[in-house]
C-alpha positions as CSV (number, residue, x, y, z in Angstrom):
1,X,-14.6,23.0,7.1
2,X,-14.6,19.4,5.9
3,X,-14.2,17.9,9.5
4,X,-17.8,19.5,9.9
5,X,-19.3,19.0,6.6
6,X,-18.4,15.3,7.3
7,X,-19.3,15.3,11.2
8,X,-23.2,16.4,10.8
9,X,-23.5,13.2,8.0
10,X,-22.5,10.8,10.5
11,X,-25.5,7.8,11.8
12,X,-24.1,6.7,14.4
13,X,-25.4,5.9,18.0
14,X,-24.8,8.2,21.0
15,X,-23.4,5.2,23.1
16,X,-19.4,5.6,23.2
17,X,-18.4,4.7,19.6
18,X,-15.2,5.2,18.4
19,X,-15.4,6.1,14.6
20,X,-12.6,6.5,12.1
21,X,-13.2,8.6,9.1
22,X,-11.7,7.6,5.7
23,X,-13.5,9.6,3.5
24,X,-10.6,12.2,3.6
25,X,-9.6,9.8,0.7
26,X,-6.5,7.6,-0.3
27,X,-3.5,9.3,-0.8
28,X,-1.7,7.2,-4.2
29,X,1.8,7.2,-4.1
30,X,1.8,8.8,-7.7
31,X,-2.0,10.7,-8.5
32,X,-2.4,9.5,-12.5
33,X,-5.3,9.6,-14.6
34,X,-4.4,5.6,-15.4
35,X,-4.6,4.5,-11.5
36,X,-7.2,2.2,-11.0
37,X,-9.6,1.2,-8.6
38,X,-7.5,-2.1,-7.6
39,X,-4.6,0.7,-6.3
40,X,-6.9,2.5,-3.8
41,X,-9.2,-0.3,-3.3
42,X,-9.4,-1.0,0.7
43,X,-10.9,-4.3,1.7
44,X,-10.1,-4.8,5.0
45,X,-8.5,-2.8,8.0
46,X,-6.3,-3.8,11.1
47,X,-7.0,-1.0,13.8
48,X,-4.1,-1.3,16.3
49,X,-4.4,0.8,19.9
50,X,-1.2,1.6,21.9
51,X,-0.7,3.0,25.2
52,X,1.3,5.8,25.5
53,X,4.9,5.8,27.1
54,X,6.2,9.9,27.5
55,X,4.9,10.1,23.5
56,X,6.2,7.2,22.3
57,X,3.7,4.0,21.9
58,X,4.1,1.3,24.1
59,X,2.2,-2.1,24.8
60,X,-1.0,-3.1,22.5
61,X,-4.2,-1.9,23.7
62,X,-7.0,-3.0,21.3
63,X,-7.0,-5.1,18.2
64,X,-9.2,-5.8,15.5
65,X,-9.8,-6.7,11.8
66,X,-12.5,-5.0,10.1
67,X,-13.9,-5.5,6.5
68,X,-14.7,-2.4,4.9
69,X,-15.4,-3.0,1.8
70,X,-13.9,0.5,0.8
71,X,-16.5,1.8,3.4
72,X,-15.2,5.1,4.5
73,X,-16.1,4.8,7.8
74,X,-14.9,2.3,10.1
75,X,-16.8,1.8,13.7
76,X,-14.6,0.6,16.4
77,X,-16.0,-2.5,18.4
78,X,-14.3,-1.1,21.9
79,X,-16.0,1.6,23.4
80,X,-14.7,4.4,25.1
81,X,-15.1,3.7,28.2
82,X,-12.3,1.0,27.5
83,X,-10.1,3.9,28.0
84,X,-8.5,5.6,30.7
85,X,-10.1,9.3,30.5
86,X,-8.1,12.3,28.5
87,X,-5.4,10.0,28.3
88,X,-3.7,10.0,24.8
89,X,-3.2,6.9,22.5
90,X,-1.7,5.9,19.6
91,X,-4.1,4.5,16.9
92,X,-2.2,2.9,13.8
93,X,-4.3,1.1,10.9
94,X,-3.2,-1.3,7.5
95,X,-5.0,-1.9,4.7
96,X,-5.4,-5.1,3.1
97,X,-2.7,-6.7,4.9
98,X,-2.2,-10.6,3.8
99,X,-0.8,-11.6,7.5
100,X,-3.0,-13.4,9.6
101,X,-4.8,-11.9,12.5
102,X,-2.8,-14.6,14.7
103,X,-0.1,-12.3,14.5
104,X,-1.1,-9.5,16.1
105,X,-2.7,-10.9,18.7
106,X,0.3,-12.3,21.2
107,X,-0.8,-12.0,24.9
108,X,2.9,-9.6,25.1
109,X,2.4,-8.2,21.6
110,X,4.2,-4.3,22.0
111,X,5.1,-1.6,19.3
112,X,8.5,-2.9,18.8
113,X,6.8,-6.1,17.5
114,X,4.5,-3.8,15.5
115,X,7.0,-2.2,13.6
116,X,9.2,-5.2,12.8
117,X,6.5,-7.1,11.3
118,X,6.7,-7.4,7.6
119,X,4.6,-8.2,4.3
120,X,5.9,-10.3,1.4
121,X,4.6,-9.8,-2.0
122,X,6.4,-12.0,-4.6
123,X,4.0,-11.1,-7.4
124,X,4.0,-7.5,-6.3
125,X,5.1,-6.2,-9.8
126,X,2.1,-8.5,-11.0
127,X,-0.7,-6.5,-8.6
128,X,-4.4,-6.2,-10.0
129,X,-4.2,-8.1,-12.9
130,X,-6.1,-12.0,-12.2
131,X,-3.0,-13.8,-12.2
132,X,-2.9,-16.5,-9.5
133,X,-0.8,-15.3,-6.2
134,X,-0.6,-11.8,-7.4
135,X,-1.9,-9.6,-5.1
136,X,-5.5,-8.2,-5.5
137,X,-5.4,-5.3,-3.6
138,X,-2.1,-2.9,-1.7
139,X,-0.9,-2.5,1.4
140,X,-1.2,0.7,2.9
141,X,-1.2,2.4,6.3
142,X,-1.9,5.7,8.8
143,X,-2.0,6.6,12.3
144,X,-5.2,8.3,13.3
145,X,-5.5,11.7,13.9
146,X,-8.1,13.8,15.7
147,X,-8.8,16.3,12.6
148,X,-7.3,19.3,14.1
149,X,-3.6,18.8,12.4
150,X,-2.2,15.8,10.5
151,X,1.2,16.1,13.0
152,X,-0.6,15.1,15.8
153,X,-1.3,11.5,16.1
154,X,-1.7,11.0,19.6
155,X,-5.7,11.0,20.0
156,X,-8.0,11.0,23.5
157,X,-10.4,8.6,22.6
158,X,-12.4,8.7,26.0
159,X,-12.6,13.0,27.4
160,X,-14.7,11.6,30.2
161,X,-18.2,12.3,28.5
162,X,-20.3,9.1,28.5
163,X,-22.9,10.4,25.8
164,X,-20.2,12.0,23.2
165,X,-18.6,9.6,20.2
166,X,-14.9,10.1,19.2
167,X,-13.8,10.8,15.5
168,X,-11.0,10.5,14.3
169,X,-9.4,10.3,11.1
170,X,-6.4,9.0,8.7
171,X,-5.2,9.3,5.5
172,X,-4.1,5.6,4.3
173,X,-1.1,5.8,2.0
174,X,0.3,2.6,-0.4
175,X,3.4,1.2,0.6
176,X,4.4,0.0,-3.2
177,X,5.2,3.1,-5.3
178,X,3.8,2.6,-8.9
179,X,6.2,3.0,-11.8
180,X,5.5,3.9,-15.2
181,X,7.4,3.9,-18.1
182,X,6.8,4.8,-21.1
183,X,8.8,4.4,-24.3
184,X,8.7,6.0,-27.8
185,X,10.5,4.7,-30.9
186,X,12.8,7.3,-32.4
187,X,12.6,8.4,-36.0
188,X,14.4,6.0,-37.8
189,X,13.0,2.6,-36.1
190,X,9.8,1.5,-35.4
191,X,8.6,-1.5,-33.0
192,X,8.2,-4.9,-34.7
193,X,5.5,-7.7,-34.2
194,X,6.9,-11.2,-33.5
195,X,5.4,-14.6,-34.3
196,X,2.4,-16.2,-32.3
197,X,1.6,-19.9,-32.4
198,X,-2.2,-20.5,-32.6
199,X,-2.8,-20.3,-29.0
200,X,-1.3,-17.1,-28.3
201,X,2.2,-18.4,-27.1
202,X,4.8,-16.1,-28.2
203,X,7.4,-17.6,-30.7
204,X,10.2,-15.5,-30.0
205,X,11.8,-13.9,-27.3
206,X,10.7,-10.9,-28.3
207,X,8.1,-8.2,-26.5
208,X,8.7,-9.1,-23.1
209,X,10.2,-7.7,-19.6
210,X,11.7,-8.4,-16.4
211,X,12.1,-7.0,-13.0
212,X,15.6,-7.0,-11.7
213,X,15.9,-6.5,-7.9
214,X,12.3,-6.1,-7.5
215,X,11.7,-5.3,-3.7
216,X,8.8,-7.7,-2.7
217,X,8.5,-7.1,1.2
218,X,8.2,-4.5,2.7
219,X,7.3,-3.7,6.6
220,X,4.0,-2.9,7.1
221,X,4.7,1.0,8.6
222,X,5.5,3.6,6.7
223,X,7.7,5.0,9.7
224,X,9.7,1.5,9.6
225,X,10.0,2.3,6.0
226,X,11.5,5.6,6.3
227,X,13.5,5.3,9.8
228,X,16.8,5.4,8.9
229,X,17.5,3.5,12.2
230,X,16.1,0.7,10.6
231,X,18.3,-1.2,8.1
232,X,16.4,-1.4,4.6
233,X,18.6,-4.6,3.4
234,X,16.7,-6.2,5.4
235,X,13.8,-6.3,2.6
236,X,13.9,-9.5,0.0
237,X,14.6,-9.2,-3.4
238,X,14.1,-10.9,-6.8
239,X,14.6,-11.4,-9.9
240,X,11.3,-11.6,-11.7
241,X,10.4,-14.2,-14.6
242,X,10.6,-13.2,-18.2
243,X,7.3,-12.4,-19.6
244,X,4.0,-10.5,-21.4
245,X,1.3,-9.5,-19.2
246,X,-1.3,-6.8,-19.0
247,X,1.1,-4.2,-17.2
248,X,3.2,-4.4,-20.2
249,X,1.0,-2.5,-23.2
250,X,2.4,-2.7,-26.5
251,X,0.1,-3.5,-29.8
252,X,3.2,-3.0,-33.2
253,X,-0.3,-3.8,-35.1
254,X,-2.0,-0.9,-33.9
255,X,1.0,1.4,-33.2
256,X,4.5,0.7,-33.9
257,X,5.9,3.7,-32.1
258,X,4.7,3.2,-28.9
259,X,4.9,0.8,-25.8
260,X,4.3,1.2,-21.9
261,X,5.2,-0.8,-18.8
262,X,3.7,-0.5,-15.6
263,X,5.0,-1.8,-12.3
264,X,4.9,-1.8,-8.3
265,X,8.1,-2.0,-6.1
266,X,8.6,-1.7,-2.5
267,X,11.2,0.1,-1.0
268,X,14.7,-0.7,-0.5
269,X,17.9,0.9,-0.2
270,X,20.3,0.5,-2.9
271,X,23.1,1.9,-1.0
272,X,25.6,-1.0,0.6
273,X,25.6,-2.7,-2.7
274,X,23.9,-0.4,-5.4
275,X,25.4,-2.6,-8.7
276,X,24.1,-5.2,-7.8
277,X,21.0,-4.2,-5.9
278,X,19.6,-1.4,-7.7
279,X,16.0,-2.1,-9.1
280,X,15.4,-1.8,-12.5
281,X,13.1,-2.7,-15.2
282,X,14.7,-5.0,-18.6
283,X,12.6,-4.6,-21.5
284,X,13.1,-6.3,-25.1
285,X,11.3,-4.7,-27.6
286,X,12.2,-5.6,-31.2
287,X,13.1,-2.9,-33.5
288,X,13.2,-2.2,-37.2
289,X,15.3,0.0,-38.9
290,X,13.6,2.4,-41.2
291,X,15.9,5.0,-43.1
């Protein structure tokens, strides 16, 4: 039902486009009334075509970068006819990536060096606020389907039929997960306010927060994230600096009882070293004792 509510909207010339659908929406890593646009936001696209080897891709058919704008719909600039006819491919895409086009664009350039490539995001704990290097938008990804089942992501894009287009579709999903914590002053203690020099600087070392082990890189396919074939250590980690920023919300003048911290991690595996590897979020929030 959706695939043809959407299909009769579409402009698009008769003339062997290839058109990829987004308007089946973002899917958030966690769905919360307090996401923001910045989390879903998708400003540019890397559309990446494979050749098929016995259903696994191969070597690196088409390649380009679009800017979308968060557009949701993406026109291919390779027509059909590119492709061999009712022949199946493998179309992958990524959101927002911050790696240069130079790198996808070897003249050898194969999945194996798809799937190894990586993003680093030192700030990524930092992500949407306007702090300088943090990231403005997030990395996400999909493989293109042809709208009859999400499972099957190998697509014809050419069925020998000069005057038909060919949709498909993909469901982009965020590489960071988004963590929120939330934190609540018991009965007998309530959150204190700390001292502020006249231009804001904070006088104590109160009311602030760190990230320890925060995963920051991350490869750039979901399947590389989740192949257990594929050794997670890999990814870098950090301990972030000290500090008070927008993600961390907590106003003692307002309400004394209450504070919240939101932040963005990659993933990692915890599990060859998990004390001394295991992410976690260090918060100092001074307390007062009320009996």
């Amino acid at each position: 039902l959706f695939s043809c509510s959407v299909k009769e909207a579409y402009d698009v010339p008769m003339n062997e486009t290839i058109v990829i659908d987004l308007s089946s929406g973002v899917t958030k890593a966690v769905v919360d009334k307090d996401d923001t646009q910045a989390e879903s936001y998708v400003n540019h696209i890397d559309v990446l075509v494979f050749r098929d080897n016995a259903g696994y891709p191969s070597d690196l058919m088409h390649y380009g970068r679009y800017v979308v704008n968060d557009a949701r719909q993406l026109t291919v600039n390779a027509q059909r006819s590119m492709f061999a006819a009712n022949m199946p491919y493998h179309v992958y895409l990524v959101a927002n990536s911050n790696l240069p086009e130079s790198d996808f664009l070897a003249a050898d350039f194969s999945y194996s060096d798809f799937v190894s490539k990586k993003q680093t995001d030192e700030l990524l704990h930092l992500s949407g606020l306007t702090v300088e290097g943090a990231p403005k938008y997030f990395l996400m990804d999909a493989k293109a389907t042809d709208g009859q089942s999400s499972l099957n992501t190998l697509v014809v894009l050419n069925n020998g039929n000069p005057a038909d287009n060919t949709i498909l579709f993909a469901r982009l999903r965020r590489a960071a997960a988004k963590v929120v914590i939330k934190m609540t002053a018991g009965p007998d203690v309530q959150f204190a306010t700390f001292g502020q020099s006249s231009d804001g600087t904070i006088q104590s070392d109160g009311g602030l927060y760190y990230i320890q082990n925060l995963p920051y890189q991350a490869f750039l396919l979901a399947e590389a994230r989740a192949d257990d074939t594929i050794d997670a250590d890999v990814v870098a980690v950090r301990n972030t600096a000290r500090g008070y920023d927008g993600h961390f919300v907590w106003n003692p003048e307002k309400d004394n009882k209450t504070a919240s911290l939101v932040t963005y991690v990659y993933p990692n595996s915890w599990s060859s070293d998990i004390i001394n590897r295991e992410t976690c979020a260090v918060v100092n929030l001074p307390l007062i004792y009320t009996p």
